[in-house]
C-alpha positions as CSV (number, residue, x, y, z in Angstrom):
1,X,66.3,-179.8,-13.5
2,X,69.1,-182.8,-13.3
3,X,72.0,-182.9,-11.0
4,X,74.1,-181.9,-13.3
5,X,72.9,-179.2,-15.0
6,X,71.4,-177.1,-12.1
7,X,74.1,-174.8,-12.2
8,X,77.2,-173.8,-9.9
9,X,80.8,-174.5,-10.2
10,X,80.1,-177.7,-8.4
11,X,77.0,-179.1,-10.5
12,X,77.5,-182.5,-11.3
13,X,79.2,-183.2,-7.6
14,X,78.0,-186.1,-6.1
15,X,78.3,-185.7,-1.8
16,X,77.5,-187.9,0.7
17,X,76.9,-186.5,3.9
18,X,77.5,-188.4,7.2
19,X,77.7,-185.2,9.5
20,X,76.0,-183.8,12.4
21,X,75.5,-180.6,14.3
22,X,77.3,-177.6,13.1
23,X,80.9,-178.2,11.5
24,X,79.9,-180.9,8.8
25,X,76.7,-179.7,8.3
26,X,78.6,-176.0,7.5
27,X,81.2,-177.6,4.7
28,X,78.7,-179.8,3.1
29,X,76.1,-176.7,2.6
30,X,78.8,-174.5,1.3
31,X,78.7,-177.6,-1.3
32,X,75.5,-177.5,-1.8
33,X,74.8,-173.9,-2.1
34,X,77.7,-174.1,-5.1
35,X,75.6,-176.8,-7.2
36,X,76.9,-180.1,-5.5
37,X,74.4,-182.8,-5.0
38,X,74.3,-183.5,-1.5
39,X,72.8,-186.2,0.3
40,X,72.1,-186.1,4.2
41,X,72.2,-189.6,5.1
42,X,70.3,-189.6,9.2
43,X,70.2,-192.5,11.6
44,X,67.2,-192.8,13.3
45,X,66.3,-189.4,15.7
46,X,68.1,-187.8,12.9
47,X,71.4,-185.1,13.0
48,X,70.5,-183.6,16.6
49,X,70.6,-180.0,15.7
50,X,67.2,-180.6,14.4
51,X,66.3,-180.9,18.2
52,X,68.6,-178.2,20.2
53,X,67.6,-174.8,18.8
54,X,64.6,-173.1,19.9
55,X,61.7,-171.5,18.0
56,X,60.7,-174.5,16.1
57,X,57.2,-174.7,14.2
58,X,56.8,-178.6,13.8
59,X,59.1,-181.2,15.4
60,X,62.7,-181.7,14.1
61,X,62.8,-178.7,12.0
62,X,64.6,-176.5,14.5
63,X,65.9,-172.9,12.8
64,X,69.3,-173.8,13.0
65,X,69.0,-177.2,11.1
66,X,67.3,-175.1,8.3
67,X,69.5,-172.4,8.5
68,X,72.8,-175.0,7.9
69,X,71.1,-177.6,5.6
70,X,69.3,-175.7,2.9
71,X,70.4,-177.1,-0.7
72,X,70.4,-181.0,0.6
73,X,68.5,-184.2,0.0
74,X,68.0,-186.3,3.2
75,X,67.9,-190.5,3.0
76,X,67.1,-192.1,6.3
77,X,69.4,-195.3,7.2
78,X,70.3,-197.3,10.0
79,X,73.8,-198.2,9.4
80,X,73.8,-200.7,12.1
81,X,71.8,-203.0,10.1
82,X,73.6,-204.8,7.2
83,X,71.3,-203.3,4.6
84,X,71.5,-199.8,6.2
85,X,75.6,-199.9,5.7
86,X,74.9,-201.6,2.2
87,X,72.8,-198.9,1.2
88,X,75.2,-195.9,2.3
89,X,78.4,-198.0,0.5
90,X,76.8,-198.3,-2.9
91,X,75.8,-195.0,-2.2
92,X,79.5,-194.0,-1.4
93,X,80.7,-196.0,-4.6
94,X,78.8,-193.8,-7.2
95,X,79.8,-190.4,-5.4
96,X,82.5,-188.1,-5.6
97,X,82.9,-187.1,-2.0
98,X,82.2,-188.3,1.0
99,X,82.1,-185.5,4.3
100,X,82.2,-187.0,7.6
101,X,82.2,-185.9,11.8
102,X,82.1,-189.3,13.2
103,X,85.4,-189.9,14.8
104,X,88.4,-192.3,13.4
105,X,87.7,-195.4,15.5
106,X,84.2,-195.4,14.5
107,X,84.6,-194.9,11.3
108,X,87.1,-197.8,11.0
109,X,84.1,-200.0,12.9
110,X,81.7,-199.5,10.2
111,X,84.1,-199.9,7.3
112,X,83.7,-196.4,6.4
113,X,87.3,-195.3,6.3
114,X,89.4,-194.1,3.1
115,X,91.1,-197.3,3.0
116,X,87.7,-199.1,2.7
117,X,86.2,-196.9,0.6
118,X,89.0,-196.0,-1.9
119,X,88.6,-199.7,-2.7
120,X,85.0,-199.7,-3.5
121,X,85.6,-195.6,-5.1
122,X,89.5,-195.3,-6.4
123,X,88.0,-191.3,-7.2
124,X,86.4,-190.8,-4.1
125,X,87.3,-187.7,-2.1
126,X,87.1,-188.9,1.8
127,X,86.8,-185.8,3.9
128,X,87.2,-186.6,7.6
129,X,86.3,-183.5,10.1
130,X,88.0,-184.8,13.6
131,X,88.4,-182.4,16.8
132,X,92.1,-183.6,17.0
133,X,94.5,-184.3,14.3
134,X,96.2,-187.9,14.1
135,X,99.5,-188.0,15.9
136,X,98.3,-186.2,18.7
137,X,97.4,-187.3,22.6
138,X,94.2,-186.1,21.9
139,X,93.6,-187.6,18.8
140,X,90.1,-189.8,18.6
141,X,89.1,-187.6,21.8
142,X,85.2,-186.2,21.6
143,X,84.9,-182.0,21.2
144,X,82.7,-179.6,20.6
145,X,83.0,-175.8,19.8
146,X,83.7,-174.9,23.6
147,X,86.4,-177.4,23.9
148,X,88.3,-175.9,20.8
149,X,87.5,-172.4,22.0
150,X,89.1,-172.8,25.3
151,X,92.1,-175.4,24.1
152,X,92.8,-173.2,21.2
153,X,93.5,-169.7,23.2
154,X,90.2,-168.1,21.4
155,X,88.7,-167.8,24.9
156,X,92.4,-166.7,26.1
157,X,92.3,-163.5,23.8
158,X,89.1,-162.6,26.1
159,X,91.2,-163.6,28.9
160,X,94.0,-161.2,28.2
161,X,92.1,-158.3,27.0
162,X,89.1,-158.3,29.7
163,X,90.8,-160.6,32.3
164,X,87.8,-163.0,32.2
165,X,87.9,-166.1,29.5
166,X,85.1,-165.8,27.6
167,X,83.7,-167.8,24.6
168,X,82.8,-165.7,21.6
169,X,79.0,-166.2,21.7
170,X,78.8,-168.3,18.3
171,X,79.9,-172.0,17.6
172,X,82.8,-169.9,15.7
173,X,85.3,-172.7,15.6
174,X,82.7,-175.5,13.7
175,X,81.9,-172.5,11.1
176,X,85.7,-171.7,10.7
177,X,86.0,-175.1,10.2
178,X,83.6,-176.1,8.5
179,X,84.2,-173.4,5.8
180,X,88.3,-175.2,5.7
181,X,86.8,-178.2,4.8
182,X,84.6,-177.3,2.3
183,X,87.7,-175.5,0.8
184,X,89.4,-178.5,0.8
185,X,87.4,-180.7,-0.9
186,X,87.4,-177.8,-3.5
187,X,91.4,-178.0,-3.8
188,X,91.1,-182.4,-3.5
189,X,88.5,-182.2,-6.7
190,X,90.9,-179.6,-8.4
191,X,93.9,-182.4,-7.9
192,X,91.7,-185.6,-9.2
193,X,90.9,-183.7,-12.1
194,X,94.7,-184.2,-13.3
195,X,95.6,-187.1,-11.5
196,X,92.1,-189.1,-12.2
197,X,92.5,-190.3,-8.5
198,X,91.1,-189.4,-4.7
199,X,92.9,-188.8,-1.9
200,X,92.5,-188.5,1.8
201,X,91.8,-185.1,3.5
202,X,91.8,-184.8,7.6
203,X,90.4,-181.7,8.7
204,X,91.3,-180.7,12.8
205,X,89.9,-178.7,14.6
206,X,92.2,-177.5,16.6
207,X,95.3,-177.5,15.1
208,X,93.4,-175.2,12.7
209,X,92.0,-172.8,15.3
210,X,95.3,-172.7,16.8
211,X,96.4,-171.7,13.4
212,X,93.7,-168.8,13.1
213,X,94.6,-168.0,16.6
214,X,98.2,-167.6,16.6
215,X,99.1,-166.2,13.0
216,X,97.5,-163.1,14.4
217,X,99.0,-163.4,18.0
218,X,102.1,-164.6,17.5
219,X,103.5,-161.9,17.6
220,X,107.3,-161.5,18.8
221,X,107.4,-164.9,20.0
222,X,107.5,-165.8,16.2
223,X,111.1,-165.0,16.4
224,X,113.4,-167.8,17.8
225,X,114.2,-166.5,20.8
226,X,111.6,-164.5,20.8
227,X,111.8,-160.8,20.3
228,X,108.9,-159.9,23.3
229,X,105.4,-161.3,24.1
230,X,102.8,-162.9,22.5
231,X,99.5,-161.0,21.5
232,X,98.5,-158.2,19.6
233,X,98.2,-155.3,21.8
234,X,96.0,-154.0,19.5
235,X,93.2,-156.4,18.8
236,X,93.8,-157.0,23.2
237,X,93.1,-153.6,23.9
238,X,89.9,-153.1,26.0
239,X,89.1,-150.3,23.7
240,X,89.3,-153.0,20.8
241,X,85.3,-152.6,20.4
242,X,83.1,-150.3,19.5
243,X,83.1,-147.3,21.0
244,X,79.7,-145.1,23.0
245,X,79.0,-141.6,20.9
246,X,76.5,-139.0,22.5
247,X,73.5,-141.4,21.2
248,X,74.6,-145.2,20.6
249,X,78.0,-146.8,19.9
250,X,80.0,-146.5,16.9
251,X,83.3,-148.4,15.2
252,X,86.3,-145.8,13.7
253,X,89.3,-147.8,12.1
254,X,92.1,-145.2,10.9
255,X,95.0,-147.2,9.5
256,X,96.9,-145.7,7.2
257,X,98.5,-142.2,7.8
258,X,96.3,-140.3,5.3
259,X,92.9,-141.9,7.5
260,X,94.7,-141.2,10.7
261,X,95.2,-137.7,10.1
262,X,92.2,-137.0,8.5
263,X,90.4,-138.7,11.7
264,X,92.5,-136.1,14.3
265,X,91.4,-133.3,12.1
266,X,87.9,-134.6,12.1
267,X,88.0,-134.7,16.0
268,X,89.5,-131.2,16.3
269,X,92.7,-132.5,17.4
270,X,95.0,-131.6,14.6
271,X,98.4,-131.4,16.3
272,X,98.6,-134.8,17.3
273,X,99.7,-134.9,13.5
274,X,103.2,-133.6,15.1
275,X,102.5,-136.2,18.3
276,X,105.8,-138.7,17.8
277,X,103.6,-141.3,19.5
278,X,101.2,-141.2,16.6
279,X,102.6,-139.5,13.2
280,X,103.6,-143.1,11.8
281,X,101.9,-146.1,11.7
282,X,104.8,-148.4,13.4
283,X,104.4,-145.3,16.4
284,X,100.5,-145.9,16.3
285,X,100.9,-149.4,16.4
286,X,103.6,-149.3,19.6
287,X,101.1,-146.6,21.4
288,X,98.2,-148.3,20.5
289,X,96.8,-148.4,23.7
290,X,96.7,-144.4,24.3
291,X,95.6,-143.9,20.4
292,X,92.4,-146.1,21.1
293,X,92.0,-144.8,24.3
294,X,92.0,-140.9,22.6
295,X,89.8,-142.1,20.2
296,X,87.1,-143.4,22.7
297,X,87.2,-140.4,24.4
298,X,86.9,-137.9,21.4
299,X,83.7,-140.1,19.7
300,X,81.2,-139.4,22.8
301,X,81.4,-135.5,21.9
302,X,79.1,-136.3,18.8
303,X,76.0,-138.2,17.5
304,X,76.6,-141.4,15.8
305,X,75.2,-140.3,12.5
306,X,77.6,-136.7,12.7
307,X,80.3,-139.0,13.0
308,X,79.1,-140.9,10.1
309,X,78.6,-138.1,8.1
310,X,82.2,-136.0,8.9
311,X,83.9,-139.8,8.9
312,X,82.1,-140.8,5.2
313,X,83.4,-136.7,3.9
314,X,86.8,-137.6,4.4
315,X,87.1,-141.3,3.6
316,X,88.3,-142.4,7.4
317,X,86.7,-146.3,7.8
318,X,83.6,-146.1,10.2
319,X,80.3,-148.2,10.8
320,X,77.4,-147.8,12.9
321,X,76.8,-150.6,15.5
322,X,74.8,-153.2,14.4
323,X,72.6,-154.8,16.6
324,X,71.5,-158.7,16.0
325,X,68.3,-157.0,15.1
326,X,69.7,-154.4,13.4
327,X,71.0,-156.8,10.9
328,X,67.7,-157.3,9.6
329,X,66.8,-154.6,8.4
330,X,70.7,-153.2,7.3
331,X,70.2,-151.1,4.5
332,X,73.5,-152.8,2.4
333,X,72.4,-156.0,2.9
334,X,68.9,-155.1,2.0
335,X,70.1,-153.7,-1.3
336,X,72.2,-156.7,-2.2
337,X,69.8,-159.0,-1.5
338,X,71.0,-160.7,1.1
339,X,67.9,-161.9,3.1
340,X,65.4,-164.2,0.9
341,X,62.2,-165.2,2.2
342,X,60.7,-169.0,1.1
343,X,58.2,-170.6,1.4
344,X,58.6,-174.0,3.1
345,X,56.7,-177.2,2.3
346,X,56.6,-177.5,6.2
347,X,57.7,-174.8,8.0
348,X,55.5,-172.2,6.2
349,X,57.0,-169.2,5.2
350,X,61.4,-168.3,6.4
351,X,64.1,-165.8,6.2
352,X,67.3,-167.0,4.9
353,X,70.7,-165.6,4.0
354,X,71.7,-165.6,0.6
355,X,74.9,-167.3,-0.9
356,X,77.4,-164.1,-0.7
357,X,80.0,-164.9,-3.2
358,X,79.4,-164.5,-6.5
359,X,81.0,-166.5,-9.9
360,X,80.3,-165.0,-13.3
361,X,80.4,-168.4,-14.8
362,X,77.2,-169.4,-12.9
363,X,75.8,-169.7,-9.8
364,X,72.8,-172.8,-8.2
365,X,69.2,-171.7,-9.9
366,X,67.2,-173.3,-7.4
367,X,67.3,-173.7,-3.9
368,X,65.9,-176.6,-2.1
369,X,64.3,-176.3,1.3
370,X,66.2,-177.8,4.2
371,X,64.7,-181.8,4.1
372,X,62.5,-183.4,6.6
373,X,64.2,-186.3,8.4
374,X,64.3,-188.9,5.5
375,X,62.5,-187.4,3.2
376,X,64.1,-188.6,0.3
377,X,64.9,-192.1,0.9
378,X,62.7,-193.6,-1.6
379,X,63.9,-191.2,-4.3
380,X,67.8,-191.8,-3.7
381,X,67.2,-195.6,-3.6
382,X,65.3,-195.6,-6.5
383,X,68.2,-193.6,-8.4
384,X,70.7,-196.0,-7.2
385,X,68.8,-198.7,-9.0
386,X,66.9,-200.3,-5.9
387,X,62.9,-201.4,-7.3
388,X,60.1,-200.8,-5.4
389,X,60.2,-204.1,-3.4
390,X,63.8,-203.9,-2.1
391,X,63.0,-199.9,-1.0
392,X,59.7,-201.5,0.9
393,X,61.5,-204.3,2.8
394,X,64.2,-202.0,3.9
395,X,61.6,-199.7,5.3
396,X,59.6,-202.1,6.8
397,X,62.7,-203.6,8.1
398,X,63.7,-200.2,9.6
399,X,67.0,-200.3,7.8
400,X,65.7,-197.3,6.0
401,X,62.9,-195.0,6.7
402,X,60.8,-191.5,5.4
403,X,59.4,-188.9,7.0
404,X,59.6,-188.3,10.9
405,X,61.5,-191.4,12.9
């Protein structure tokens, strides 16, 4: 099958990949898994993710790097020598996008930034993932997840509705993004289509988790003055979580007043129908700590499958709790498909997720297996018009390489 006929809305998409980790890696697959042709391009020891999850079968090939680089081609280079950064330019110069983590300043130091590039590519898309936006103080400063989490109040939501800070227990700022970035790219290939011309894109971290952050906690204070505090007493609420039945734990969500009042009947509490703290949803919403804290008390009377069952009769939103386990086996996700299992030309035989959204038009018909560290040097060289002797100097030179460094 060709690059450009593999199917997707992004067949035919040339990427090249300079990222690491989590973030980059998280854009560039939700290229790949739409068709795009993306290239990993590795400096010796590789993208460390392959190296800092456990459970591992052979070296390199860590879960997690197979888990966030399924659908990509992997060329080894060392950009430090000339025919390393020679390589990865003509690379750059036949490509639509290019996806990048490595900060401004070093970037600029390699010759790797849009102004550069642009010259070689006038249609390239140059998509720069930084921690910081430019402007800023902390702009060019190192981050990972934790530092967003903590700068961008995501660990101060814990704060206010447990009184500890707490990180949410997944690299949730790379993911989110990550996934901005690759949606970006999406609207930057949308505008060269009219315009015939690239552009520039800067993707911050934390200006956009402070975005995610506080368009749902800004609450009053969006007002100027501001009309009370900020936060969501809601989502702060320590009863914000699921909630222990008679057997296991269990998640209720009445919103509108037709589920609210079909949850008190349900619970055998009828007349707080009539309750002025609860009969509308702007009264629910200013009592929200009492209604969550009546709910939590009525759900341990009953098994979590009763509630199921008297919740699913009258339409009110509920869920069972879902262990990490538990998601393995979830009957839903079992009948959409949603875990594949592959075979591996290293790793044997894995479990992965499957691509969730769906386009009628077409979606990728194969999926390739997350690459070994330079695996397809030789073959991305070759396709760039390098012969046989120029792809065996610049391995022996160690300005490319295959297989394990």
């Amino acid at each position: 099958m060709s690059e450009t006929d593999r199917g997707g809305p992004l067949a035919g998409v040339k990427v090249v990949d300079l990222t690491t980790v989590v973030v980059g890696p998280i854009a560039t697959r939700t290229l790949a898994d739409q068709g795009a042709d993306v290239i990993k391009v590795e400096a010796p020891g590789g993208d460390i993710l392959r190296f800092l999850a456990a459970g591992s079968r052979t070296p390199a090939m860590s879960g997690k790097f197979i888990n966030f680089n399924r659908n990509k081609r992997s060329i080894g280079l060392d950009i430090k020598q000339p025919e390393g950064i020679a390589a990865l330019k003509a690379l750059i110069a036949e490509a639509d996008v290019f996806v990048t983590n490595v900060r401004p300043q070093g970037l600029e130091r390699a010759g790797l930034d849009f102004a550069t590039l642009s010259a070689l590519n006038p249609r390239l898309i140059h998509c720069g993932i930084v921690a910081f936006g430019r402007g800023g103080r902390y702009y060019n400063r190192p981050a990972y997840d934790p530092i967003i989490q903590s700068l961008s109040g995501v660990a101060g939501t814990f704060h206010r509705a447990t009184g500890e800070p707490r990180f949410v227990p997944m690299v949730m700022t790379d993911h989110t993004t990550g996934l901005i970035a690759a949606q970006s790219v999406g609207f930057a290939l949308y505008r060269r289509e009219k315009t015939g011309v690239g552009e520039a894109i800067e993707v911050p971290m934390f200006e956009n988790m402070a975005s995610f952050v506080m368009s749902e906690h800004l609450g009053a204070a969006t007002f100027d003055p501001p009309e009370g505090p900020t936060g969501d007493g809601r989502l702060l609420s320590p009863f914000y979580r699921p909630l222990p039945t008679k057997d296991g734990f269990i998640t209720a969500h009445p919103n509108t007043n037709r589920q609210a009042f079909s949850f008190m009947d349900a619970i055998g509490q009828p007349e707080l129908k009539e309750d002025p703290r609860f009969d509308t949803p702007v009264s629910r919403t200013k009592n929200a700590a009492a209604f969550f804290e009546l709910r939590a008390e009525a759900l341990k009377a009953k098994t979590t499958a009763e509630w199921l069952e008297i919740f699913a009769a009258v339409d009110v939103p509920a869920a069972r709790y879902n262990s990490l386990d538990d998601l393995l086996e979830d009957p839903h996700l079992q009948d959409v498909g949603f875990w594949n299992f592959d075979e591996h030309p290293t790793e044997g035989r894995i479990r992965r997720t499957s691509v969730a959204n769906r386009f009628s038009g077409g979606m990728r018909e194969e999926t390739l297996p997350a690459p070994q560290l330079g695996c397809h040097t030789s073959e991305v060289l070759a396709e760039l018009g390098y012969d046989e002797t120029r792809i065996a100097a610049m391995l022996n030179s160690g300005a490319a390489f295959e297989g394990l460094a």
